[in-house]
N, C-alpha and C positions, 0 to 999 in steps of 0.2 A: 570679153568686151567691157573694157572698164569705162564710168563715163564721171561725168561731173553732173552734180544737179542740185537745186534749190531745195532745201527740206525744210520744209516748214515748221521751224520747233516752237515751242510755246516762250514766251517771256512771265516777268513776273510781276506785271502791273499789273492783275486783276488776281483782288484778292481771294474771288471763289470764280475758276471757269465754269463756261456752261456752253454747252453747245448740242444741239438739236440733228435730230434724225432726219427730216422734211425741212422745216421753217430755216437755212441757213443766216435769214436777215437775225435771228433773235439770238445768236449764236454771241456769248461775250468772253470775247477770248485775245489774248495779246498775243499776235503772233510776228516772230521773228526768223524770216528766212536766213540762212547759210548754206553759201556753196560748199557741198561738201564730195568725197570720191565716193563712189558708189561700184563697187570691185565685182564683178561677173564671179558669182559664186558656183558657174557647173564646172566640173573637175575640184571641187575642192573638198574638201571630208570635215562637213559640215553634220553635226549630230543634237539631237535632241536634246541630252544632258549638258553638252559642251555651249555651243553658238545658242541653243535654243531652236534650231529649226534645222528643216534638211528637205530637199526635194526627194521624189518618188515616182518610180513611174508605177501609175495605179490606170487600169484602164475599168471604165464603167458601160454597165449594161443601159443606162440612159440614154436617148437617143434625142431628145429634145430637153434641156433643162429648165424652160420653160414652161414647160407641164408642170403643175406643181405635185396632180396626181402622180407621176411617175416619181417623181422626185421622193416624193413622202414613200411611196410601195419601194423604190429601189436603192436610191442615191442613201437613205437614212441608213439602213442596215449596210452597204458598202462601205459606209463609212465606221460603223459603230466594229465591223469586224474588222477594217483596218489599224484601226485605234487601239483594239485589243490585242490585235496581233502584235501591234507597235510598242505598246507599253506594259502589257502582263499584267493590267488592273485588272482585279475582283469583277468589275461591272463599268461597264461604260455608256454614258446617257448621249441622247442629242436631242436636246430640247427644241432646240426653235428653228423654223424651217430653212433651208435654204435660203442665202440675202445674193440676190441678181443684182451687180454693181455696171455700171454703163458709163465710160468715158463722156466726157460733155459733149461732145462729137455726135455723139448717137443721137437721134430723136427719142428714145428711150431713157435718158438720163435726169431722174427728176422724177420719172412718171411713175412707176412702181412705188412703194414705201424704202425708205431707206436706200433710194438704187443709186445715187453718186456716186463717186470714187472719196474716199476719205483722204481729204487735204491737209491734214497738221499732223502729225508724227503722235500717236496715242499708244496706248493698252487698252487692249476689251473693257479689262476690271481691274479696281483698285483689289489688294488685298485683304480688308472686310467683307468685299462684293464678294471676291471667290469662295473665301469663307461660308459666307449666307449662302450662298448657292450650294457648295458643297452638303452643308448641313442639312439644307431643305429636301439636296436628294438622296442622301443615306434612308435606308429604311430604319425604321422604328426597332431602337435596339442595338443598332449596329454601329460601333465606336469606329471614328474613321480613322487610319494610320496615317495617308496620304490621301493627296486629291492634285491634279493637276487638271488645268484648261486648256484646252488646243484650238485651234483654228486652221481650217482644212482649205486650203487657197487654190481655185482651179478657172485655169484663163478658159473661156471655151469659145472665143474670137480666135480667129486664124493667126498666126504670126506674121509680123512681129505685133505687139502692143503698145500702142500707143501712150499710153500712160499705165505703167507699169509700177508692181508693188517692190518699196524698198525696205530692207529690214535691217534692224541695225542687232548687230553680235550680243546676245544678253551679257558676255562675259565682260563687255565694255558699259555697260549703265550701274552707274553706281544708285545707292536708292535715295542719293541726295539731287538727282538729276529729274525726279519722278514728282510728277503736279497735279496733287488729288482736284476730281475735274468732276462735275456733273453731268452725265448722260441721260438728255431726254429723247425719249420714246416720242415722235407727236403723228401719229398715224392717224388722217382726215378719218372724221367720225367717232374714234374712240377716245375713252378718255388720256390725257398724259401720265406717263408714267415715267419713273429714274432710277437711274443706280450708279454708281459712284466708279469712275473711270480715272482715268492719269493721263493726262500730257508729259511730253519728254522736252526739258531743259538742253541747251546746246554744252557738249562738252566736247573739246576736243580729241578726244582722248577715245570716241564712239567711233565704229568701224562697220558702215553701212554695205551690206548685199545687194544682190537682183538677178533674177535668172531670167537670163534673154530669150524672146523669140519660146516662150510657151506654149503647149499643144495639150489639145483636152486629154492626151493617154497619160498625162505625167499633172500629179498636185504637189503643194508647198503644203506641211505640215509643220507651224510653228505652236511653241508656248505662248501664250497668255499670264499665266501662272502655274506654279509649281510648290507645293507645300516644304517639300523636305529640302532642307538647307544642305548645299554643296554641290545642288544642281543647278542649272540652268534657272533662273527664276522667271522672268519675261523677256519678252521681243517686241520692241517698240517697231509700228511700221505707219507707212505713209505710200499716197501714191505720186507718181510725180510724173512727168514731162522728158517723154522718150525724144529726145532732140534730131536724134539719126532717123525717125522715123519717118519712112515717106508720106508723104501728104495725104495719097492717095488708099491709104494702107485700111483697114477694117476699124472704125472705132472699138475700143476694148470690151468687151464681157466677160464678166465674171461671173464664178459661184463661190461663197464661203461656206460654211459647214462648224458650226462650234459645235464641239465635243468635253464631256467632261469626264472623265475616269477618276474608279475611287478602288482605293484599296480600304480593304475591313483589319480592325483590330485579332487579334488571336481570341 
């Protein structure tokens, strides 16, 4: 099911982006939509090293993902053995809990921390961020070979979705396409915090995915980042405006999942 659709890419009038978790009025950011194809990636032999991403079917023993209690006892370790299973790193972390994303559609979209759908085409992390992060979590002593970032993407709304995640082929972003961006934290009550993310520049030359009509037994497992050169580096995504989708259809939900895997030196 291939479609066309609006992607939100960044422009380059603002000399330093910044864009916010909650607060989206404080958000400053030059944004420049392009209609672009957007190619139904099932059937297609999409891999981790290569595109930077691949679907999976992974079925979980969670039965509400809105527990966050289960989520922490179940969903964390599901994933952290997926991961390893997936990439044969030393050790694999997962730091931050579960992010519940809600189409605007929902009455839920907004009310959680962080729970929107992400509208302009980004990265997690710039490559300093993954860096600091990687370093922060090697134990003490232990030289890191590699570190890679993942992002564990699972619709758990009915099919189809509404506003759906698009991904564009890492093999197609060059790193002259990549706009070191500010990521703030601004979660009601605590203090703000940041770290250093990227927006994605329009090139022609970018070759956007989507996997239609997803069901909670099956996740997307893309890169964020990748330390060793000749892989896969990142996967720029956005969410966008399923146009075929019936009116009446379930607003979107989701789960994301970052994961971080780290190989040790000899």
């Amino acid at each position: 099911m291939h479609t066309r659709a609006m992607i939100a890419y960044a422009g380059r009038g603002v000399a330093r982006p910044r864009y916010y978790a909650n607060d989206h009025s404080r958000d400053v950011l030059d944004i420049v939509p392009v209609e672009m194809d957007v190619a139904d990636a099932r059937g297609l032999a999409m891999s981790l090293d290569g595109a930077g991403l691949t679907l999976l079917r992974h079925e979980s023993a969670v039965a509400d993902f809105a527990d966050r209690t289960a989520v922490e006892a179940r969903y964390r370790p599901e994933i952290i053995e997926l991961v390893t299973a997936l990439s044969g790193a030393d050790r694999v972390l997962v730091n931050s809990p579960g992010i519940l994303r809600f189409s605007e559609r929902s009455a839920q979209s907004g009310v959680l921390d962080n729970s929107r759908p992400a509208r302009f085409a980004h990265v997690d992390v710039s490559d300093p961020t993954a860096a600091a992060f990687a370093q922060r979590a090697a134990p003490p002593g232990r030289a890191l070979r590699r570190f890679v970032h993942y992002n564990i993407w699972r619709a758990i709304s009915a099919p189809p979705q509404d506003v759906p995640l698009a991904l564009c082929d890492a093999s197609t972003v060059g790193a002259e396409d990549l706009i070191k961006a500010d990521a703030v934290f601004d979660k009601p009550g605590e203090p703000e915090w940041s770290f250093e993310g990227l927006l994605l520049a329009h090139a022609p030359r970018h070759r956007w995915h989507w996997f239609p009509d997803m069901h909670r037994g099956e996740a997307i497992v893309f890169k964020t980042h990748d330390s060793e050169p000749g892989r896969a580096h990142c996967v720029p995504h956005v969410a966008f405006d399923n146009a075929a989708c019936p009116a009446d259809a379930a607003p979107r939900v989701s789960i994301e999942m970052r994961a971080l895997a780290l190989w040790f030196a000899a």
